[in-house]
C-alpha positions in Angstrom: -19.5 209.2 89.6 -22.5 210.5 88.0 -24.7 207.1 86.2 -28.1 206.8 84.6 -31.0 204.7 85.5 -34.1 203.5 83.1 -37.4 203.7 84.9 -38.3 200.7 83.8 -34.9 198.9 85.6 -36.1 201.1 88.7 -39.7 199.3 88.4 -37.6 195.6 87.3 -36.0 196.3 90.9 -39.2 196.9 92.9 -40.5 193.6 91.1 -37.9 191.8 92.5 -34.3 192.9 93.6 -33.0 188.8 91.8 -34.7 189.5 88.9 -33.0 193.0 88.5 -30.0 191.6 89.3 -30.3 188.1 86.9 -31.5 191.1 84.0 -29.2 194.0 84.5 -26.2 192.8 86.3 -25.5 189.4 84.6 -27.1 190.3 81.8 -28.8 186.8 81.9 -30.6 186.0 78.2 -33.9 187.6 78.8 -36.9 185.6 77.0 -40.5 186.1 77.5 -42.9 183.0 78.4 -45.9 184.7 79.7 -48.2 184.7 76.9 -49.3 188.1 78.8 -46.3 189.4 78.7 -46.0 189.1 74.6 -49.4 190.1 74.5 -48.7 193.1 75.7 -45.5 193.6 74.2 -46.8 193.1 70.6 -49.7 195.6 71.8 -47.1 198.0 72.7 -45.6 198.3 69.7 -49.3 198.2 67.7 -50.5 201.4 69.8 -47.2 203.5 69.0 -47.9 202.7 65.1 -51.6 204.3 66.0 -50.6 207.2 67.8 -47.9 208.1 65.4 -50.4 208.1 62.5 -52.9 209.7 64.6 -51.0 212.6 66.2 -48.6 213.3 63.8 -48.7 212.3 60.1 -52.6 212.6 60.3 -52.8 209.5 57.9 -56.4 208.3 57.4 -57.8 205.8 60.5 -57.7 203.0 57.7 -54.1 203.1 57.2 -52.6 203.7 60.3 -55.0 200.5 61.4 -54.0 198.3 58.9 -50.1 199.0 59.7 -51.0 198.3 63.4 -52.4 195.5 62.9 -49.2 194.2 61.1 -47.2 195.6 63.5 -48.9 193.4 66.1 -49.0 190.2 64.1 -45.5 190.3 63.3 -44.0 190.9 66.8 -46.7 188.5 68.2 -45.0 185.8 66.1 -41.8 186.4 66.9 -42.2 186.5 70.6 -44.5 184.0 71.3 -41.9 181.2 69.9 -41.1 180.2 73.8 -44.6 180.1 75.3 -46.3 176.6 75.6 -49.6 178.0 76.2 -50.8 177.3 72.8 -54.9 178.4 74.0 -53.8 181.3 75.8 -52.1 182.6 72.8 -54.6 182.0 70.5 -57.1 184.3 72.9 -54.9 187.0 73.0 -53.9 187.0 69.6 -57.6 187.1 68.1 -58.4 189.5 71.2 -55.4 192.2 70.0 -57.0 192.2 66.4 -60.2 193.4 67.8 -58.6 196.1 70.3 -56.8 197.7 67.4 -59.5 197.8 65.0 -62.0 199.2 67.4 -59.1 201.5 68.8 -61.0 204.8 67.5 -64.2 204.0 69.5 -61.3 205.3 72.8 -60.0 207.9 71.0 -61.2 210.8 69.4 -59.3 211.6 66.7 -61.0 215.0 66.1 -60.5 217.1 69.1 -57.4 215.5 71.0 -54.5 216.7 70.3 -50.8 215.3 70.8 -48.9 217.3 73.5 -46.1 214.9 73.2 -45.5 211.3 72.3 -43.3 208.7 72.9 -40.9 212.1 74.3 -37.2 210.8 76.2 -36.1 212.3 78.9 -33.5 212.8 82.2 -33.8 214.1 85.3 -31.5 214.8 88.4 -32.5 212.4 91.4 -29.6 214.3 93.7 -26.4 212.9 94.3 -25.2 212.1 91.1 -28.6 210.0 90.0 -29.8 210.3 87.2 -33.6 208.7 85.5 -34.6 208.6 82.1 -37.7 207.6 80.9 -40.4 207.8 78.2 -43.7 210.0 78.4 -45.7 207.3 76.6 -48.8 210.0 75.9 -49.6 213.4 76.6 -52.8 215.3 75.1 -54.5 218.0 75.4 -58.4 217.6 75.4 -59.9 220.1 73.3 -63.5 221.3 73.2 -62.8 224.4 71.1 -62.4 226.9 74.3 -59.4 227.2 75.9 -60.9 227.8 79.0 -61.8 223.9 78.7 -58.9 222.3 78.1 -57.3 220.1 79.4 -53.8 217.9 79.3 -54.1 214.2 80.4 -50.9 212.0 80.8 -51.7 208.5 79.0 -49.9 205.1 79.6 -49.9 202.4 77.5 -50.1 199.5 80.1 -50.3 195.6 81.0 -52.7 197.0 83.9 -53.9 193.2 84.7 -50.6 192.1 85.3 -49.7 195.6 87.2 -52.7 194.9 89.5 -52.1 191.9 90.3 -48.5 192.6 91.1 -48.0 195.4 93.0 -49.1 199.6 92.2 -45.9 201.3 91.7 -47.3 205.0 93.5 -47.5 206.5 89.4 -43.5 206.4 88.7 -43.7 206.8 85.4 -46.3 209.9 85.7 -44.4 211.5 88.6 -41.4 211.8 87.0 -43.0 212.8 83.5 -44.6 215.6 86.0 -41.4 216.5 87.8 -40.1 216.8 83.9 -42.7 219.2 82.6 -42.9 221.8 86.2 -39.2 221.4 86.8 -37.6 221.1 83.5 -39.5 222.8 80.5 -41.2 225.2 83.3 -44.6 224.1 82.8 -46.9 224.1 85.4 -50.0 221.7 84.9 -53.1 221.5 87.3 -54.1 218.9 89.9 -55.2 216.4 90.2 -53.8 215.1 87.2 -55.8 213.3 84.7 -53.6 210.2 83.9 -55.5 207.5 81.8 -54.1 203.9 81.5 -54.9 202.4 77.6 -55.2 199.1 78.3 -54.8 196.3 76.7 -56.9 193.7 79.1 -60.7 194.4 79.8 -61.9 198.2 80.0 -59.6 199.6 77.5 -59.2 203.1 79.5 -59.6 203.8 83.0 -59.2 207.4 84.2 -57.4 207.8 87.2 -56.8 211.3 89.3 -53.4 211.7 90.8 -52.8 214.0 93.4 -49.3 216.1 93.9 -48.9 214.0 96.9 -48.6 210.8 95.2 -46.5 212.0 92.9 -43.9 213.3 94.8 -43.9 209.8 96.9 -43.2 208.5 93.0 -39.2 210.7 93.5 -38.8 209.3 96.8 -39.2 205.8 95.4 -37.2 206.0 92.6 -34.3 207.5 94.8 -34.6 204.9 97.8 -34.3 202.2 95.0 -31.2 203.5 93.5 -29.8 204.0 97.0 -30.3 199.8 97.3 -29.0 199.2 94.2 -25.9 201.0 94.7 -25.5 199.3 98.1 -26.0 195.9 96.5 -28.7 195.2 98.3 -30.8 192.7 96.3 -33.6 191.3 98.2 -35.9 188.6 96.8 -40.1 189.5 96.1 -42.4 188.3 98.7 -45.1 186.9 96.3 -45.1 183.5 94.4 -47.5 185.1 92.4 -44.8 187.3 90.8 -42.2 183.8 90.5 -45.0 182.2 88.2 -44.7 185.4 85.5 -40.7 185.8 85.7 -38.6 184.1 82.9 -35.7 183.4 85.9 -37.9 181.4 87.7 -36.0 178.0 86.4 -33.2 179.0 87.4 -33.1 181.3 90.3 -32.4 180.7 94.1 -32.3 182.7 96.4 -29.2 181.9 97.8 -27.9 183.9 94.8 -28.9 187.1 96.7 -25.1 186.8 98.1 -22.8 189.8 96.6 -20.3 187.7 95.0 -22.1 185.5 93.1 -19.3 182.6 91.7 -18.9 183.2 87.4 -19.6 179.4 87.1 -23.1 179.6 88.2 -23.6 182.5 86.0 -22.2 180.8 82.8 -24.2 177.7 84.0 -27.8 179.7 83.9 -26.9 181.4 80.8 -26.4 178.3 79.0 -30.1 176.8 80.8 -31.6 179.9 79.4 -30.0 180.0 76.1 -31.7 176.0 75.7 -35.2 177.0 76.4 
């Protein structure tokens, strides 16, 4: 039986098998609480506005600006209604204002061009696998002579919070890669330029990623969907990651058992729908 699998529920998994499992098996109410997390959320949404206006309508920096910045306001609101940390949220809040209207000092809105942009997609992992995922940003760098140009993959990314977790080996790049070579017959150049836009500190950081490391990007995403399938759920090994996770009232570990009993599940929904 052939099934599809997000990326992002691949990279949920790799995070931590419970908190897959809580999210995408029991469908648990799913609530954000790290003021990081709706930080970069609200970002999230901001940057697409940016690149949309940018790339493809070609609307005037002004505009497309302004509407970001509305964007972000209004989705910064509505998420940050479960986080107690009022001073944390203030930061960020007045600190995503200032990314967004300093946004063109990281782009340059006259030579790079939009390859693609926010582009879905599916590939074959073997054995009935499938993984779609989102190419966030590709461009082509353009210095007026073709002989210079030259295409950069670009993620839009919580990059403190990735750090500190764990590197995921370029998933989301890999398969964007395997995409391009394999499916639309496109053969790009390595090392790739992949650039991370993000939304804590240096606001780009260019990063070259070798065909090696991309390929070990497939070979994770097919192990994990071997484990998943197997119902194999294994809990994370840092307490670091149970401080950011919105389960963490609720989860224990004991839970990693295959048959977990309907009660408790009804019982944490009912916790999470309170808070």
């Amino acid at each position: 039986m052939s099934e599809i699998y997000n990326c992002q529920n691949l990279k949920d998994y790799l995070f931590c098998g419970l908190y897959y499992r809580y999210k995408h098996e029991f469908n648990l109410p799913y609530k954000p609480i790290n003021a990081n997390e709706i930080y970069a959320q609200s970002m999230n949404a901001a940057i697409f506005i940016i690149i949309n206006g940018w790339g493809l309508k070609r609307k005037h920096p002004r505009t497309f600006i302004a509407e970001a910045a509305e964007e972000f306001k209004d989705n910064f609101y509505s998420l940050s209604e479960n986080c107690r940390d009022t001073e944390r949220l203030i930061e960020l809040y007045a600190q995503g204002l200032i990314a967004i209207n300093t946004i063109l000092e990281y782009i340059d809105i006259t030579k790079d061009i939009v390859a693609i942009f926010n582009y879905p997609f599916t590939i074959d992992l073997d054995n009935d696998a499938f993984v779609s995922s989102n190419i966030d940003l590709m461009v082509i760098r353009d210095d007026k002579d073709r002989t210079k140009r030259s295409y950069e993959f670009i993620s839009f990314l919580d990059d403190k919070t990735y750090n500190r977790i764990q590197n995921y080996d370029h998933i989301d790049i890999g398969i964007s890669r395997y995409f391009i070579e394999h499916i639309l017959e496109q053969k790009l150049e390595y090392p790739c330029n992949h650039r991370y836009l993000s939304y804590f500190g240096i606001p780009k950081m260019a990063t070259k990623v070798s065909k090696y490391s991309l390929d070990i990007s497939l070979e994770i995403c097919r192990n994990t969907v071997a484990l998943i399938r197997k119902g194999v759920h294994l809990p994370n090994s840092s307490k670091t990651k149970c401080l950011s996770c919105p389960y963490n009232k609720i989860c224990d570990q004991k839970f990693v058992i295959k048959n977990t009993p309907k009660s408790w599940i009804s019982s944490a929904k009912r916790i999470l729908n309170e808070r």
